[in-house]
BADRENBA-184945 format. One line per 5 residues: number of its first residue (from 1); their letters; for each residue x, y, z of C-alpha. Coordinates in Angstrom, 3 decimals, m for minus. Layout:
BEGIN
NUM	a	X/Y/Z  ...;
This chain:
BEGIN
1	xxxxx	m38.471/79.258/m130.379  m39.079/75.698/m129.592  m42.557/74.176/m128.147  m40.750/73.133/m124.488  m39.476/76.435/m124.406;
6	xxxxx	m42.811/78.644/m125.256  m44.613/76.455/m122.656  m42.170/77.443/m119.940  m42.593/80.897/m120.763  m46.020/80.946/m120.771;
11	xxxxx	m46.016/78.870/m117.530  m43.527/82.135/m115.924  m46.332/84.483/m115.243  m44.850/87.021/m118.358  m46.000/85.104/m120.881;
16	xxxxx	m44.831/86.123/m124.840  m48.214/86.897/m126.999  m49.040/83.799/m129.447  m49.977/84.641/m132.642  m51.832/81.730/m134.739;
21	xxxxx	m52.196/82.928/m138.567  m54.234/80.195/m139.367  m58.034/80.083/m140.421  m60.164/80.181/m137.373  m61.567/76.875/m138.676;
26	xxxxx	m58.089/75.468/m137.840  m57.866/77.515/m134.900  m61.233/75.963/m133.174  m60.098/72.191/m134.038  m57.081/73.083/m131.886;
31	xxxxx	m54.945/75.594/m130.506  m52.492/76.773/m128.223  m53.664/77.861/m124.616  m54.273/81.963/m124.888  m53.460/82.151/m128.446;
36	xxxxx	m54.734/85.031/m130.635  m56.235/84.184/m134.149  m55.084/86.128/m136.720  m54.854/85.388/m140.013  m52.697/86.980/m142.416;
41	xxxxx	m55.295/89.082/m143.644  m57.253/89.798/m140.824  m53.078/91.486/m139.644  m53.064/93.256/m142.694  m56.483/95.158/m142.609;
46	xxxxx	m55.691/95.392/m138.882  m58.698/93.678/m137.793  m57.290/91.899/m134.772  m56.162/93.239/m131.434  m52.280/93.365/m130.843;
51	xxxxx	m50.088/94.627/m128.075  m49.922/98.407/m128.430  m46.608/97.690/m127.465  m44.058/97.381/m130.342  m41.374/95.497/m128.000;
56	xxxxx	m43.344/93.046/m126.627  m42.213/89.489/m127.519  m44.507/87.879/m130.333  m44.407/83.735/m130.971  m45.941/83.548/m134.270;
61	xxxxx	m47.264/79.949/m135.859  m49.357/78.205/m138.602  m49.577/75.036/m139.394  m45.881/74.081/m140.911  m44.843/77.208/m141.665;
66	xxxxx	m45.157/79.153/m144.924  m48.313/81.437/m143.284  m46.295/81.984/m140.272  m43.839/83.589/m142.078  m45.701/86.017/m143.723;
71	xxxxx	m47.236/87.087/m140.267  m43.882/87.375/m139.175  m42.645/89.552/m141.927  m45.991/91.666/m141.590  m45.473/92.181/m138.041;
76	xxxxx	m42.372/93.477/m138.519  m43.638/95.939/m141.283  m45.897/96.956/m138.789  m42.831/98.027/m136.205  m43.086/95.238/m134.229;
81	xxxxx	m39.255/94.059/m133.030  m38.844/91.122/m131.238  m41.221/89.130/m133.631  m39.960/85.230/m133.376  m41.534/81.856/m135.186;
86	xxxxx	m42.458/79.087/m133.141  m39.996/76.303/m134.015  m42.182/72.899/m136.073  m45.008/75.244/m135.429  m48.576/74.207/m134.473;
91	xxxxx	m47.912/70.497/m135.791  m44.368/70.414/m133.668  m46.170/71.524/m130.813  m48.921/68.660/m130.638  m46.021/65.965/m131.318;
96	xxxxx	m44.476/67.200/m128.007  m47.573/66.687/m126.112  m47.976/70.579/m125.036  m51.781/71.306/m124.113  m54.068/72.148/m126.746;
101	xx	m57.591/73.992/m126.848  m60.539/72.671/m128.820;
């Protein structure tokens, strides 16, 4: 998904959930608005909060990518379906300007 496109959907009211796999060090210099934090291993030993729902639309990011992709691929192990990565991820979003939380 690209970063204009995310932003309008979270600007519709039925927002997808955001999931940031990076460390929560990265995560407090700067992330998006209503992103959750979860790293790849904090997924794994389910220690984060997800949607109980296994449809519900998931924008996972890192940094540039790599990270991301694991998430993704863990979601999916986890039955999660409509699992997507966010296009450029965290650094594509800055470049386009999109608001950012320190």
């Amino acid at each position: 998904m690209e970063p204009r496109l995310l932003a309008e959907k979270m600007a519709s009211g039925q927002p997808p959930t955001v999931i940031d796999v990076r460390t929560g060090f990265e995560f407090k210099a700067g992330h998006i608005p209503g992103a959750i934090n979860a790293p790849v291993w904090k997924i794994l030993l389910r220690l984060v909060s997800l949607p109980q729902d296994k449809n519900a639309e998931l924008v996972v990011l890192c940094e540039l990518g790599p990270r991301a992709m694991m998430g993704k691929a863990l979601l999916g192990f986890l039955g999660f379906r409509k699992v997507t990565l966010l296009a450029g991820h965290m650094a594509a979003w800055r470049r386009s300007g999109l608001p950012v939380v320190h």
